[in-house]
DSSP file (Angstrom, degrees, kcal/mol; ACC not computed):
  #  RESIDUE AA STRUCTURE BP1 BP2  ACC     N-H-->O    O-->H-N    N-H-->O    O-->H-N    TCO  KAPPA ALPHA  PHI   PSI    X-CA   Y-CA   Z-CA
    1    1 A X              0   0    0      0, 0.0     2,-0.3     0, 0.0     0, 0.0   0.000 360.0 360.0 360.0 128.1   99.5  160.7  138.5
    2    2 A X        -     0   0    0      1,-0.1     2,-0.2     0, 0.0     0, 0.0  -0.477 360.0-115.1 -66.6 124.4   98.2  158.1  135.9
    3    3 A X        -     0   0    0     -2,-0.3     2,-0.6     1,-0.1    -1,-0.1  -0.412  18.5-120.4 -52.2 129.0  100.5  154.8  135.5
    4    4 A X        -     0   0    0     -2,-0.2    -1,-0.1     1,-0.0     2,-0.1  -0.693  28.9-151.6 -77.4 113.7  102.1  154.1  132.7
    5    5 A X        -     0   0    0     -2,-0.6     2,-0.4     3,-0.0    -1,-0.0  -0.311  19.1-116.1 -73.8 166.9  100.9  150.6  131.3
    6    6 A X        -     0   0    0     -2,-0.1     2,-0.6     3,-0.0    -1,-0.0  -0.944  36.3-111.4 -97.0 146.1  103.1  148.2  129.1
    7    7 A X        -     0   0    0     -2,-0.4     2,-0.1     1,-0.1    -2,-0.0  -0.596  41.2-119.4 -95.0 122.8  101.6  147.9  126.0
    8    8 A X        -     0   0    0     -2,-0.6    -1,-0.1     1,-0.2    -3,-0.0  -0.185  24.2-117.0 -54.8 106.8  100.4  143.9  126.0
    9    9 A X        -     0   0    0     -2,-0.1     2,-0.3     1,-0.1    -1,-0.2  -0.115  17.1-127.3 -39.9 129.3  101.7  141.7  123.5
   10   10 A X        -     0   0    0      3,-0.0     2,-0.3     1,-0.0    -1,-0.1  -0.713  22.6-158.7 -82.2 124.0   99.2  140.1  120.8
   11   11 A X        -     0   0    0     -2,-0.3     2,-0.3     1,-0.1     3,-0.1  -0.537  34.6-100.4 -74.0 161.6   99.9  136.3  120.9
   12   12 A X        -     0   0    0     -2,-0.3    -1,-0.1     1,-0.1     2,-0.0  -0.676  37.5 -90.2 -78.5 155.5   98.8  135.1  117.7
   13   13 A X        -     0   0    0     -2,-0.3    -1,-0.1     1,-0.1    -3,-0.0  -0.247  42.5-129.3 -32.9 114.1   95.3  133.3  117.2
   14   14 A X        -     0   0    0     -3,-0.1     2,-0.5     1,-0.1    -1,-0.1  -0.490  20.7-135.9 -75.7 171.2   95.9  129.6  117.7
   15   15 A X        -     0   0    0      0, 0.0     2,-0.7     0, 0.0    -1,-0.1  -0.872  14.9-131.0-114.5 138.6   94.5  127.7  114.6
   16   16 A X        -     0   0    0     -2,-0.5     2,-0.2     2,-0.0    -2,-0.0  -0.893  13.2-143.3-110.6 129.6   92.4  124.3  115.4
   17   17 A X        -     0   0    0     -2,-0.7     2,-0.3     1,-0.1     3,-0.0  -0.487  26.5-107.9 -72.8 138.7   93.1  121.4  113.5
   18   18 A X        -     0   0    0     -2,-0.2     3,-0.1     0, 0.0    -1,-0.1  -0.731  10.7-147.8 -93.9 156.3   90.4  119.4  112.7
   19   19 A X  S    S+     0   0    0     -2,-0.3     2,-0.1     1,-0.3     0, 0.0   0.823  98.8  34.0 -65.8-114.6   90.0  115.9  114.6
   20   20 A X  S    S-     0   0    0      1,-0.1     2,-0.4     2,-0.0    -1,-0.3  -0.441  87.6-146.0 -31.7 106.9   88.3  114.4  111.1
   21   21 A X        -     0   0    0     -3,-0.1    61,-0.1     1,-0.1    -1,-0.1  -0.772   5.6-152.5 -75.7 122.8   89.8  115.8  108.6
   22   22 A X  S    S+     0   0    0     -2,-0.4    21,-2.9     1,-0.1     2,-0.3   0.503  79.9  30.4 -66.6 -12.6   87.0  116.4  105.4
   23   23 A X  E     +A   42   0A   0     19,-0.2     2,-0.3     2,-0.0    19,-0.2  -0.992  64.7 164.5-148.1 162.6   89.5  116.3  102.8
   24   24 A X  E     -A   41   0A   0     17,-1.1    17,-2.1    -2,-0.3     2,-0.4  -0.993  13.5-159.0-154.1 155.4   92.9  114.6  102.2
   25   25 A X  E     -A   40   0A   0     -2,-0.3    71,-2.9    15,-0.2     2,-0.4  -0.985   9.3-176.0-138.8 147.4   95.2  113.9   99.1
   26   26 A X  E     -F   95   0B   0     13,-2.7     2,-0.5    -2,-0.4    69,-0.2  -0.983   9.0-157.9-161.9 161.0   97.5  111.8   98.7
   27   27 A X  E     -F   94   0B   0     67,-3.7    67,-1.6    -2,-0.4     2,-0.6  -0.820   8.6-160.3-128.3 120.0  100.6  110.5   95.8
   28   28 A X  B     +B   37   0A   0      9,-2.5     9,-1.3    -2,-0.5     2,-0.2  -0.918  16.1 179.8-108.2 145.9  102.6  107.5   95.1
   29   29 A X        +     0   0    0     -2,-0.6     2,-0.8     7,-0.2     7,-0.2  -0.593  12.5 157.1-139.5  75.5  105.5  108.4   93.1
   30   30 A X    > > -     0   0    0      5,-0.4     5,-2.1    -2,-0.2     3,-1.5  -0.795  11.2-179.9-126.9  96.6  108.0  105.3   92.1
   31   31 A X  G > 5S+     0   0    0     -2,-0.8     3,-2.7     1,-0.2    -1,-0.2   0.876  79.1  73.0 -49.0 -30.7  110.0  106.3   89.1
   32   32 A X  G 3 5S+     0   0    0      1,-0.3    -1,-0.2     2,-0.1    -2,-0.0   0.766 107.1  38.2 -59.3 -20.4  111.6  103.2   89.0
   33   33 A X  G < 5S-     0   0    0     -3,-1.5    -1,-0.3     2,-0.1    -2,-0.2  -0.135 115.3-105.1-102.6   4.4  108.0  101.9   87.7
   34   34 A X  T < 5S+     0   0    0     -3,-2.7     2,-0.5     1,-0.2    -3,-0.2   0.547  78.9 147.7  46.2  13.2  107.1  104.7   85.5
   35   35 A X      < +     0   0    0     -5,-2.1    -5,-0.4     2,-0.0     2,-0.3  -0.555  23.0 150.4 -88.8 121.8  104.7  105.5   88.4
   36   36 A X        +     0   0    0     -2,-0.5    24,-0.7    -7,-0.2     2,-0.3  -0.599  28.7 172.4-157.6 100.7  103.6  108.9   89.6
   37   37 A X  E     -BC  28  59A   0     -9,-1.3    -9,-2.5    22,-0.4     2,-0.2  -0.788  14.2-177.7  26.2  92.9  100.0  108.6   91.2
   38   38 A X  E     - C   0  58A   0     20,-5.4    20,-0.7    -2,-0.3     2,-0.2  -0.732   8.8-177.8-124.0-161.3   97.9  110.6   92.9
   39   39 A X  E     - C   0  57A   0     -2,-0.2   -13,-2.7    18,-0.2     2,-0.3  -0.637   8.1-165.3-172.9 145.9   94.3  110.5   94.7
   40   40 A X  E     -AC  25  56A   0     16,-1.5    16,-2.5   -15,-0.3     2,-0.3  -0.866   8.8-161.7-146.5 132.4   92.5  113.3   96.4
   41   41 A X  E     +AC  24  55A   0    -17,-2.1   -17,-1.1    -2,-0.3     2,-0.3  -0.846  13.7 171.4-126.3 163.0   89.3  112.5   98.8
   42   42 A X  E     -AC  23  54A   0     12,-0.6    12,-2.9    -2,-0.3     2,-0.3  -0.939  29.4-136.3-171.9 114.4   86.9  115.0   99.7
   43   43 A X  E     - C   0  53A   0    -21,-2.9     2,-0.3    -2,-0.3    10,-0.2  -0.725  27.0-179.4 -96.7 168.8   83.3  115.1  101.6
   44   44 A X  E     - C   0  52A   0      8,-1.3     8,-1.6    -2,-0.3     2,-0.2  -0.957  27.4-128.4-151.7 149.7   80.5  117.6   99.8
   45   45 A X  E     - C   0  51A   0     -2,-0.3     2,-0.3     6,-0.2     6,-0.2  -0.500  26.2-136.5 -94.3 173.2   77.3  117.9  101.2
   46   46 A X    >   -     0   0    0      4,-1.6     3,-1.3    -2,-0.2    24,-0.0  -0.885  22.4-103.7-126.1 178.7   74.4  117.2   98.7
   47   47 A X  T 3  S+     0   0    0     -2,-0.3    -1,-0.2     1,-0.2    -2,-0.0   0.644 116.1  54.6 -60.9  -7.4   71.0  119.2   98.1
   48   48 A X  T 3  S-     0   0    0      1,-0.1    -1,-0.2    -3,-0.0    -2,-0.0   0.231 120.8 -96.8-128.8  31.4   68.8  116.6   99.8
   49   49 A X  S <  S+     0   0    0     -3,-1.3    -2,-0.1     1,-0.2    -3,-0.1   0.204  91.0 103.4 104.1 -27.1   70.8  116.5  103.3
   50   50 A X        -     0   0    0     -5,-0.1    -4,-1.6    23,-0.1     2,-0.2   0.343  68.1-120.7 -87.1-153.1   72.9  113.7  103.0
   51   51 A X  E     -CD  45  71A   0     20,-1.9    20,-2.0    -6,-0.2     2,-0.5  -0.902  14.6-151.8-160.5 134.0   77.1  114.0  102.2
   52   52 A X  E     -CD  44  70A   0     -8,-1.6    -8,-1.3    -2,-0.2     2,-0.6  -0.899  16.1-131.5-117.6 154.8   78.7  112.4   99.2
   53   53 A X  E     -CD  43  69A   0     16,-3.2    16,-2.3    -2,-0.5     2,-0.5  -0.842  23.9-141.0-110.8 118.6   82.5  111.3   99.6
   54   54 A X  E     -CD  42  68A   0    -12,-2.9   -12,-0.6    -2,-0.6     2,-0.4  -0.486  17.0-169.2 -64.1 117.8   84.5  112.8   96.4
   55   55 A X  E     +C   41   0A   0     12,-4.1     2,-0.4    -2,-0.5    12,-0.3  -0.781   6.7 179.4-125.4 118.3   87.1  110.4   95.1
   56   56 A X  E     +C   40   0A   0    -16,-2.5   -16,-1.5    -2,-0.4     2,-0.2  -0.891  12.3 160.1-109.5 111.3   89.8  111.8   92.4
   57   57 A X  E     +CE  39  65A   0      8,-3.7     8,-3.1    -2,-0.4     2,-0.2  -0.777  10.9 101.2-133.5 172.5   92.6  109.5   91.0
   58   58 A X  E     -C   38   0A   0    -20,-0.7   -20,-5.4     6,-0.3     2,-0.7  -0.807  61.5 -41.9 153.5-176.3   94.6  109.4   88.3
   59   59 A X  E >   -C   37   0A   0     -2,-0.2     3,-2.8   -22,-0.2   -22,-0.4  -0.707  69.0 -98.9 -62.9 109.4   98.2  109.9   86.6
   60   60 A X  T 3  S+     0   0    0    -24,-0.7     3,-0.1    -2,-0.7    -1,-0.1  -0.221 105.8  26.9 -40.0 116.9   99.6  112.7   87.5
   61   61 A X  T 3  S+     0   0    0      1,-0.5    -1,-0.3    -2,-0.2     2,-0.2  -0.111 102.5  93.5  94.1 -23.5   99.2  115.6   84.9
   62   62 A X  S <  S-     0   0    0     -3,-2.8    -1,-0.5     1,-0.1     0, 0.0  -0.832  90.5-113.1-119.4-175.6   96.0  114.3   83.5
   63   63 A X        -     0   0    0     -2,-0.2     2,-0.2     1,-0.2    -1,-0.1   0.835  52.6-169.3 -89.7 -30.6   92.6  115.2   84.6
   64   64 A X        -     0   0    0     -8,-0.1    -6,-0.3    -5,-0.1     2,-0.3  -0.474  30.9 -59.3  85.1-162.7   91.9  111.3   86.1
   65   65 A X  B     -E   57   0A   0     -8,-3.1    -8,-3.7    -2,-0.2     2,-0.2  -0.889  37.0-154.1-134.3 165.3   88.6  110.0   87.1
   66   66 A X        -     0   0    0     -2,-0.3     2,-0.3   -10,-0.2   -10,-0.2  -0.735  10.9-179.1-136.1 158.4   86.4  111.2   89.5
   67   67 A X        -     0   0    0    -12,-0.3   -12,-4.1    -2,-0.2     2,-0.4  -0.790  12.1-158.9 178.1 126.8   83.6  108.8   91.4
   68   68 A X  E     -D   54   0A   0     -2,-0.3     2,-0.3   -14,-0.3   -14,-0.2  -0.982   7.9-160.9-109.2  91.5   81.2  110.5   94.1
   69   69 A X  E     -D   53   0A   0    -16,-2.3   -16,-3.2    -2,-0.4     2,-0.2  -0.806  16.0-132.2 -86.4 143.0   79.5  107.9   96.7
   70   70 A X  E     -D   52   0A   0     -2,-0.3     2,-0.3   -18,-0.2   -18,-0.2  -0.626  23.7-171.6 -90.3 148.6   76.7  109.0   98.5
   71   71 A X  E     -D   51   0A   0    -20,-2.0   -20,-1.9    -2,-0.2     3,-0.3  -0.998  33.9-119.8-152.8 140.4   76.6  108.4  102.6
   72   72 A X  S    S+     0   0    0     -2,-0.3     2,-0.2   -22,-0.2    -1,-0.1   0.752  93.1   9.1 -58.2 -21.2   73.5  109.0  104.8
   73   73 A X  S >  S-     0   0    0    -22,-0.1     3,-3.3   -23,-0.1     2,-0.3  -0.593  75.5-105.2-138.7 101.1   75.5  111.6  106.7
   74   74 A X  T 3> S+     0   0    0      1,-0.4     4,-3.7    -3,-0.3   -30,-0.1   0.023 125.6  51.6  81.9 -68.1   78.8  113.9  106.9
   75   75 A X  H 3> S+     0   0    0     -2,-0.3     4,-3.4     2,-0.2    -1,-0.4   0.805 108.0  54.3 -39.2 -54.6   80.0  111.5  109.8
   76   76 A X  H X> S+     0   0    0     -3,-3.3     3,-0.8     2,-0.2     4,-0.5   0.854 112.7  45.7 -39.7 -92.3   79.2  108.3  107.2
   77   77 A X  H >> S+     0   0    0      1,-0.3     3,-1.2     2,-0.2     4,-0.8   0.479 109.4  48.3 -29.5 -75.7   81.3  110.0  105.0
   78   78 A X  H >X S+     0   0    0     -4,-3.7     3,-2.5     1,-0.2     4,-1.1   0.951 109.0  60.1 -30.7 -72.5   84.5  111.0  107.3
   79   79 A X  H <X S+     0   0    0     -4,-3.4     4,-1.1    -3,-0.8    -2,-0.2   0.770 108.9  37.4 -56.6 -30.2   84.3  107.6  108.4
   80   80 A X  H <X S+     0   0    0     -3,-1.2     4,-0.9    -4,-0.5    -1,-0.3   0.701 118.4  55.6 -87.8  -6.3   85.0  106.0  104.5
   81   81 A X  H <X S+     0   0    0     -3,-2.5     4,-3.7    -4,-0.8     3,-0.3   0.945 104.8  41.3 -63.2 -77.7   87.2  108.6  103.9
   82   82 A X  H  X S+     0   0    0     -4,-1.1     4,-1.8     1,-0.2    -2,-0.2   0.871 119.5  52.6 -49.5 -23.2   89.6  108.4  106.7
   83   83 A X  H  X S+     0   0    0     -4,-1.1     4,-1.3    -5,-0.5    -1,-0.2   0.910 106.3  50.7 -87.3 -20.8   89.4  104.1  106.0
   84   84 A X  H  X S+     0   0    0     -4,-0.9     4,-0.6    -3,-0.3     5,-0.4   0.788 108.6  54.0 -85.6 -10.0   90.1  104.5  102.3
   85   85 A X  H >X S+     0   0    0     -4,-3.7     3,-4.2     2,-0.2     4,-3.6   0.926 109.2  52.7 -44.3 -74.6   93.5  106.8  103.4
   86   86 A X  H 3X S+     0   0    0     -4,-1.8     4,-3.0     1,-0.3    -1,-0.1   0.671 113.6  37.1 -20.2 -53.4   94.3  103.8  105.5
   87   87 A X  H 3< S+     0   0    0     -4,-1.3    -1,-0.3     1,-0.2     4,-0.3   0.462 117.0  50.5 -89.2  -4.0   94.2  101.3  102.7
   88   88 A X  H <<>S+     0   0    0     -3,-4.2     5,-2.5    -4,-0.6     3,-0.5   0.701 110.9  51.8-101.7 -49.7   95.7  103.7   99.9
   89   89 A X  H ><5S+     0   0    0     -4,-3.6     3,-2.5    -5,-0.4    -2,-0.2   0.995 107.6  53.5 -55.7 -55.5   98.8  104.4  102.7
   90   90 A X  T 3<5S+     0   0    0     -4,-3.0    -1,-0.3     1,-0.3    -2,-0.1   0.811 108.3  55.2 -56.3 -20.9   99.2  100.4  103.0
   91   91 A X  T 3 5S-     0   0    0     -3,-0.5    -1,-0.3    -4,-0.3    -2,-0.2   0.430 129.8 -93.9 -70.4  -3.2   99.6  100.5   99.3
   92   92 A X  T < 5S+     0   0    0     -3,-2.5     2,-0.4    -4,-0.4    -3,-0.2  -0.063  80.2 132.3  88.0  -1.9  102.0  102.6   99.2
   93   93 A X      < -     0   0    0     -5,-2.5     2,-0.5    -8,-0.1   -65,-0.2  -0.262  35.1-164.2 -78.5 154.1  100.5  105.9   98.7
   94   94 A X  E     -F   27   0B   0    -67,-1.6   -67,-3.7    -2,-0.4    -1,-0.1  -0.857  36.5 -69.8-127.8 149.9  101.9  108.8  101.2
   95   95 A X  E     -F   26   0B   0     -2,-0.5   -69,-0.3   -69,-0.2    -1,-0.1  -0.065  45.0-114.2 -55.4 152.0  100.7  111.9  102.0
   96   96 A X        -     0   0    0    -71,-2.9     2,-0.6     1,-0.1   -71,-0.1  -0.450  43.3-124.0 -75.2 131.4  100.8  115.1   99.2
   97   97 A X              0   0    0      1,-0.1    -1,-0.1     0, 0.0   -71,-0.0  -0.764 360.0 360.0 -61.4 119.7  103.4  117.7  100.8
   98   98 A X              0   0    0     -2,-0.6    -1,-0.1     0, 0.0    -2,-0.1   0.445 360.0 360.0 -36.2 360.0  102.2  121.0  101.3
């Protein structure tokens, strides 16, 4: 006589965070100042191999400005990203909430 199994539960698919994160945004918001702030970073790879690091600021609700630096690699790139968070955070700026 064949055995009856139990039928196996599916745990879910864990998700991996990445260790350098490639894009981040982040808002300062101080009414008290008429202030509400954002700025959004980003890496892009470019046609000729290299990685340019996106940077997007402005008021919130208008379109802002936009300024693309080029960096010899992906890794460049992460690295000026994650150090202009740093200096944006000490200014006040906090991360966007999901």
């Amino acid at each position: 006589m064949p055995k009856h199994r139990k039928p196996r539960l599916s745990l879910p698919t864990p998700i991996q965070l990445p260790l350098f994160p490639e894009a981040g945004s982040l808002v300062r918001i101080r009414p008290e100042n008429h202030e509400w702030r954002y700025y959004r970073l980003a890496v892009w790879p470019d046609l000729f191999g290299r990685a340019l690091l996106a940077r997007h600021w402005g008021r919130i609700g208008t379109p802002g400005r936009i300024r693309l630096d080029p960096h010899p690699d992906a890794g460049a790139a992460i690295n000026a990203l994650a150090r202009l968070a740093r200096t944006k955070r000490r200014r006040g700026y906090r991360d966007r909430a999901a």
